[in-house]
C-alpha positions in Angstrom: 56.1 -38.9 -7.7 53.1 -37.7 -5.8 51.3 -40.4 -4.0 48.3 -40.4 -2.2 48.0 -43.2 0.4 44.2 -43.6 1.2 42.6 -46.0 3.8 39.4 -46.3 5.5 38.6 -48.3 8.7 39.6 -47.3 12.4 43.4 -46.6 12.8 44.3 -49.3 15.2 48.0 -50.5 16.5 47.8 -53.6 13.8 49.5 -54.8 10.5 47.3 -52.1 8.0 49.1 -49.2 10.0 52.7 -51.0 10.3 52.5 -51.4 6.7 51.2 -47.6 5.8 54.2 -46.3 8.1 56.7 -48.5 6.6 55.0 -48.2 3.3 55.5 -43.6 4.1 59.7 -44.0 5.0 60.1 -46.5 2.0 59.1 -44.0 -0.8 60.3 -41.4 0.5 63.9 -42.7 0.7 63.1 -42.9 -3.0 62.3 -39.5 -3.0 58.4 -39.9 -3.6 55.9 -37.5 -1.6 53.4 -39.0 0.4 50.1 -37.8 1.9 48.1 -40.1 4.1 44.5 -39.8 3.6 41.9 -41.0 6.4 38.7 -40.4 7.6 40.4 -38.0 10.0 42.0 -36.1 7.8 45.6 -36.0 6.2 48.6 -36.4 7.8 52.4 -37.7 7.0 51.7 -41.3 8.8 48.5 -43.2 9.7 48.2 -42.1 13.4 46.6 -44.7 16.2 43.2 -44.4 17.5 42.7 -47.0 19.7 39.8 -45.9 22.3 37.8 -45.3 19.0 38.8 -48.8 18.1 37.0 -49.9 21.4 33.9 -47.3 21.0 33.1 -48.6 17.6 33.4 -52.4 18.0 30.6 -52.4 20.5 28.8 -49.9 18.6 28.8 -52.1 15.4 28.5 -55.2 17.3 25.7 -57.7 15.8 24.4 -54.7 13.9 24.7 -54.8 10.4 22.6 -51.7 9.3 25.1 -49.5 11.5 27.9 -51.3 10.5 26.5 -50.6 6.4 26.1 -47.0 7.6 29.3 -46.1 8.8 30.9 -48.0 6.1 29.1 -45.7 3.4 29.2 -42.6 5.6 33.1 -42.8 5.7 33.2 -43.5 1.6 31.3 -40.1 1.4 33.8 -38.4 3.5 37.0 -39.0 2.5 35.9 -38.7 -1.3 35.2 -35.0 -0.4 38.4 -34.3 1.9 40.2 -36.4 -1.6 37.9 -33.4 -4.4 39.3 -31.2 -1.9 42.7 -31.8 -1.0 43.4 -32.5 -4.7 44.4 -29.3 -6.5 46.4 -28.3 -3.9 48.4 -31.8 -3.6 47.9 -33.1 -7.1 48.9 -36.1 -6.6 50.0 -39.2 -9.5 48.5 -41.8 -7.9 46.0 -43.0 -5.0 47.5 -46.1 -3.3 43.8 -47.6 -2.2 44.2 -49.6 1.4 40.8 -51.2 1.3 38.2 -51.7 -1.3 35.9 -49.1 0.1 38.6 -46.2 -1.4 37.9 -47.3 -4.8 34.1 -46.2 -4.6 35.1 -43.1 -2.4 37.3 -41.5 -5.1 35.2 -42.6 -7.9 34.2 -38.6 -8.4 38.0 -37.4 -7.8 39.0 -40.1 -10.6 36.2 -38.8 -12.9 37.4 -35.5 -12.5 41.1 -35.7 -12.8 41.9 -39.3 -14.6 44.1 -40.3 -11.5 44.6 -43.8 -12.2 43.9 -45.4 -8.3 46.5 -49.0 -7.2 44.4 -51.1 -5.2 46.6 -53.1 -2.2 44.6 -55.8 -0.7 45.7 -56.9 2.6 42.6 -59.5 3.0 38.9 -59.7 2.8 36.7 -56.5 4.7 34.0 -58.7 4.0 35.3 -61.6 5.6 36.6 -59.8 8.1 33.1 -58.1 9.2 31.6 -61.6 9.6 34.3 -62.6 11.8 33.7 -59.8 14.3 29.7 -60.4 14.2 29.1 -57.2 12.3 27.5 -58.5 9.5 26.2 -62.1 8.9 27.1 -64.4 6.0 24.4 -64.9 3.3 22.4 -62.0 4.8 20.8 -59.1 2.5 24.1 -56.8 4.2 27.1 -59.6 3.7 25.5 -59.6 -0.5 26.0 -55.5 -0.5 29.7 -55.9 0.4 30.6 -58.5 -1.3 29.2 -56.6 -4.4 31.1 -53.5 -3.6 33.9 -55.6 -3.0 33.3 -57.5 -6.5 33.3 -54.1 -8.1 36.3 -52.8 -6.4 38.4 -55.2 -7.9 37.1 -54.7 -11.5 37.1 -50.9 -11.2 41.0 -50.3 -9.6 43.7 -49.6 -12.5 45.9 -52.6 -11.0 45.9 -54.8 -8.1 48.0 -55.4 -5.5 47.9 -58.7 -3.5 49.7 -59.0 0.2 50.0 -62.9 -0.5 49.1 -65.6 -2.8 47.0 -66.3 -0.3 44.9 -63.1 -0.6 45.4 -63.5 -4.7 43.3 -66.4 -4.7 40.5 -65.0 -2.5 40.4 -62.1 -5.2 40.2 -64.3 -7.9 37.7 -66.7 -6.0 35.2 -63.5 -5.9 36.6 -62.0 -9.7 38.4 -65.2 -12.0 38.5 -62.9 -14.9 40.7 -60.6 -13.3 44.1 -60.1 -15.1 46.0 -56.9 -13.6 47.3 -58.6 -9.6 50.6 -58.1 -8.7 51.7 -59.8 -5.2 53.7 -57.8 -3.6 54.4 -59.2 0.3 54.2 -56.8 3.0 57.6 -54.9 4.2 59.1 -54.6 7.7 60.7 -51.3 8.8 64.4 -51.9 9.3 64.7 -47.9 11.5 62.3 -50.2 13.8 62.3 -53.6 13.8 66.9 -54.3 14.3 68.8 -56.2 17.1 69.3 -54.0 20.2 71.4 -55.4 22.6 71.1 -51.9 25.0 67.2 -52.8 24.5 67.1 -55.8 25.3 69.5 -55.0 28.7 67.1 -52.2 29.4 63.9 -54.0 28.7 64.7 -57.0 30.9 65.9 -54.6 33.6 62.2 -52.7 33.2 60.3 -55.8 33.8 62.7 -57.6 36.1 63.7 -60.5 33.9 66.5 -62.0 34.6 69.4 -62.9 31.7 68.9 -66.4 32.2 65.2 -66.5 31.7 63.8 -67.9 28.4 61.4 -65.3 27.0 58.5 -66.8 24.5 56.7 -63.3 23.2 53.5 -62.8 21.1 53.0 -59.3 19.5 49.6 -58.4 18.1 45.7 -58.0 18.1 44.0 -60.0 20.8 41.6 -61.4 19.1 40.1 -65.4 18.4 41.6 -65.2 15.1 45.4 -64.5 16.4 44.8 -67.6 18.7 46.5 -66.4 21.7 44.7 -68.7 23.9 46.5 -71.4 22.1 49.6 -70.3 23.1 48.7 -69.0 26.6 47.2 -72.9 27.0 50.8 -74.7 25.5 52.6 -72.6 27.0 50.8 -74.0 30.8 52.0 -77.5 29.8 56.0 -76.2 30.0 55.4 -73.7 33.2 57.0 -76.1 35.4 60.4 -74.6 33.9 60.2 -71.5 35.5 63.3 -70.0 33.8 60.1 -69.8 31.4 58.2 -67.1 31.0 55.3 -65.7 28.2 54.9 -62.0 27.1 51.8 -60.8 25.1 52.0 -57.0 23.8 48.5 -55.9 22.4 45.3 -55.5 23.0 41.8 -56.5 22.5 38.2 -58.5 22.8 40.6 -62.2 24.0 42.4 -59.9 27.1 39.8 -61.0 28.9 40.0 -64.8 28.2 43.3 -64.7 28.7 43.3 -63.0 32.2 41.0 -65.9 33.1 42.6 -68.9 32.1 46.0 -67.2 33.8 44.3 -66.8 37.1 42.6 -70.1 36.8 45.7 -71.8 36.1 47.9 -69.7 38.6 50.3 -68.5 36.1 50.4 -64.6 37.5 54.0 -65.4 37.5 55.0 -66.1 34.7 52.6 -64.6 32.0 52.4 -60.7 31.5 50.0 -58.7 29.1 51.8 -55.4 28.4 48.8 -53.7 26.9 49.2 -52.0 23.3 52.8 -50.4 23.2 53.3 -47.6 20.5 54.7 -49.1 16.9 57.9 -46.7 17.3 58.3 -48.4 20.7 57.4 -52.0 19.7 60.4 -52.9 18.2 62.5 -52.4 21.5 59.8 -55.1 23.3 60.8 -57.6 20.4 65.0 -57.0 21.6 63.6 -58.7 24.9 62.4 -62.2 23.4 63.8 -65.2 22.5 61.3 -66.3 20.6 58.3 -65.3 18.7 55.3 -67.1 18.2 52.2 -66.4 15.9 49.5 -69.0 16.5 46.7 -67.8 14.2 44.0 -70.0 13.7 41.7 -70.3 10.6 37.9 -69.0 11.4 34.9 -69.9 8.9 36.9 -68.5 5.7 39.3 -66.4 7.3 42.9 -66.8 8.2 45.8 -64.8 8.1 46.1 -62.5 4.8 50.3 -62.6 5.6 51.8 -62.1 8.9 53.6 -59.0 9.0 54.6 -59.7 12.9 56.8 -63.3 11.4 58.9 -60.7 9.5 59.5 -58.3 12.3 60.7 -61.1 14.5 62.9 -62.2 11.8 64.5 -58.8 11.3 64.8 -58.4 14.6 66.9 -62.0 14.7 64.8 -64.1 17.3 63.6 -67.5 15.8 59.7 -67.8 14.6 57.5 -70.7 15.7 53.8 -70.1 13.6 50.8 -72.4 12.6 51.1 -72.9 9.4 48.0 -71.6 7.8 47.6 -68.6 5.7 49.9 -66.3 4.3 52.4 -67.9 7.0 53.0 -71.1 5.3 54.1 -68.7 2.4 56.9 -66.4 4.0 58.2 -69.3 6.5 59.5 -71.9 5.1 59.8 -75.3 7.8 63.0 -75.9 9.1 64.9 -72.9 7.1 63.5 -69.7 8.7 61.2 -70.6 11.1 59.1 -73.6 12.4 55.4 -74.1 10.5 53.0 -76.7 13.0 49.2 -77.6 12.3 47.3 -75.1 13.8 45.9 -75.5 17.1 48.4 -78.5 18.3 49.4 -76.9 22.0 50.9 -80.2 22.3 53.7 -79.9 19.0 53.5 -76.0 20.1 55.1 -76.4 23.6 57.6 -79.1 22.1 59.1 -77.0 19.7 58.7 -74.0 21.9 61.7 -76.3 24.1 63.2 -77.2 20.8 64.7 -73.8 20.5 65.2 -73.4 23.8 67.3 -76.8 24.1 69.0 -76.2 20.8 71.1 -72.8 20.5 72.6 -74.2 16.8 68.9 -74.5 15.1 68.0 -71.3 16.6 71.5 -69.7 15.1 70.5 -71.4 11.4 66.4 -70.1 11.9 67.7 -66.7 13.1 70.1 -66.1 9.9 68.5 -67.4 7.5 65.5 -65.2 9.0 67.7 -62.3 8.4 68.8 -62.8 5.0 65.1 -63.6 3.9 64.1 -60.0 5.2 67.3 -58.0 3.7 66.5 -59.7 0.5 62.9 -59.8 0.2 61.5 -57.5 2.9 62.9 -54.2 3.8 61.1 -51.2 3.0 63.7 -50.3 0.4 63.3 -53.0 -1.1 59.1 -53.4 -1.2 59.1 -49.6 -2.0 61.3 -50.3 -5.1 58.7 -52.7 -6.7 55.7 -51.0 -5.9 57.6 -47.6 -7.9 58.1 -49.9 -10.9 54.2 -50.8 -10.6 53.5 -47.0 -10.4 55.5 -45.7 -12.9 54.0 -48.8 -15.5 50.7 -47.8 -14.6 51.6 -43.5 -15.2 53.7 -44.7 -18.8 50.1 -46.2 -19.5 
């Protein structure tokens, strides 16, 4: 099968791109091949651009006309380089990332009858308000949500990251009948226990094997909530076999570097910056604990959580608020630890919980491991979204 994987948007270090790349190795184990269509072109995997990242968010910034332009400028695009690229590719299906592809190869799916598979990883929509792009209820917010609308009616089938991003679709479209929800994958070549990493990596950063390492990997933005965990984490830092580790990047850096200096916890707290998603996985060997405090912002909350899954795989126990697509792929007690959002105070407690308690962590960590190997590996996610292809191509 020929697959064409299409996305708009700026390629950042972020869940979208995790889940193209792992999405890429998963079919092709099953002997599928894959093109990756952008803006930029095509390429086997969905490279990282993060410095055009930074250039655009201030360029779209409280501006909703440029935001509207670039949004249809990039549709135009990459339904040429898809006319194009076609007859020498020929692909079976388009595998839509965002709503905006379904417009974009509306004149490559008049032409050739390629049936296109919408995945929906959240709303773009929603999304746009939450960075101040666009504003709710305003004449640009109505255009999207329309194009979004009409997205959902025009894609051959629909494929939802979560229940939680099902219901958002059907909030905006009731009468839709054709979602599948198919949750996101993690990338076992990746995302494994590493003992020789995680002696290397606390060698690299001078942590000693005694010290208790709470990590958080991802965006830093509001909606991820670091600050949350930067302030529970202050009402622990009087252990100082203690220590907190942020990998990313983004707009909350610096808030964070504030409330660090403010609080004299230099020591303690490092921000490593965005590390490479071939490297991350070797950062995660260095934890003892992840922790994804996303909050929920007007509408918007997590779609999923792809970063819970890679701490499971990797086999360090999961502390996340429980809103979202969370509350759907932890389950309290079992694989992980689910606490309201924004309560610093139950944060730090069970953040000692695990530390205190080597027997929960064992029972969290392997029953975090058998979730992924049965529901979660990019065998297993690349399996099911075949059988959707191939129902869709017998059509």
């Amino acid at each position: 099968m020929k697959i064409c994987i299409c996305v708009n948007g700026r390629a950042h270090e972020g869940g979208v791109t995790s889940y193209i790349n792992s999405v890429c190795d998963g079919l092709r184990f099953l002997n599928s091949q894959i093109d990756v269509m952008t803006l930029f072109g095509i390429s086997q995997y969905r490279e990282t651009k993060n410095s055009i990242v930074e250039k655009t968010d201030k360029l779209l910034l409280g501006s909703p006309i440029k935001t509207i332009i670039l949004y249809f400028f990039s549709k135009i695009i990459i339904g040429l380089r898809l006319v194009f690229y076609y007859p020498i590719k020929r692909w079976n299906i388009i595998f839509a990332q965002d709503t905006s592809i379904v417009g974009a190869s509306r004149l490559l799916r008049f032409l050739f009858k390629i049936p296109l598979i919408l995945v929906v990883h959240g709303s773009v929509v929603l999304a746009l308000v939450h960075q101040k792009k666009i504003k709710k209820n305003g004449f640009i917010w109505k255009l999207m949500i329309n194009e979004e609308k009409k997205a959902y009616r025009k894609a051959k089938s629909i494929i939802a990251n979560s229940d939680h991003t099902k219901n958002h679709i059907l909030s905006l479209c009731p009468e839709i009948k054709n979602i599948a929800v198919v949750r996101n994958l993690v990338n076992e070549n990746i995302f494994y226990n590493d003992t020789k990493a995680k002696k290397d990596g606390r060698e690299k950063f001078k942590i000693s094997t005694d010290t208790f390492v709470v990590f958080f990997s991802g965006r830093l933005t509001e909606l991820k909530g670091p600050i949350y965990l930067l302030k529970s984490f202050e009402k622990i830092a009087n252990d100082k076999k203690i220590i907190l580790i942020y990998a990313g990047d983004g707009p909350e850096k610096i808030n964070l570097e504030k409330y660090i200096q403010e609080k004299k916890l230099n020591k303690q707290v490092k921000i490593l910056g965005n590390i490479p998603y071939e490297h991350i996985g070797k950062i995660y060997n260095i934890a003892d604990l992840l922790v994804v405090p996303s909050i929920t912002i007007g509408e918007v909350q997590e779609p999923l959580g792809i970063v819970a899954l890679e701490g499971m795989a990797i086999g360090i126990p999961v502390i996340a608020f429980s809103v979202g697509g969370l509350k759907e792929i932890i389950k309290d007690g079992y694989n992980g630890i689910l606490i309201p959002e924004k309560d610093i105070n139950k944060l730090a407690q069970s953040i000692l919980k695990i530390k205190k308690n080597p027997a929960l962590t064992q029972k969290l960590i392997q029953n975090g491991k058998k979730e992924i190997k049965k529901e979660y590996t990019t065998r297993v996610v690349a399996q099911r979204l075949i059988n959707i292809f191939q129902k869709i191509l017998s059509k």
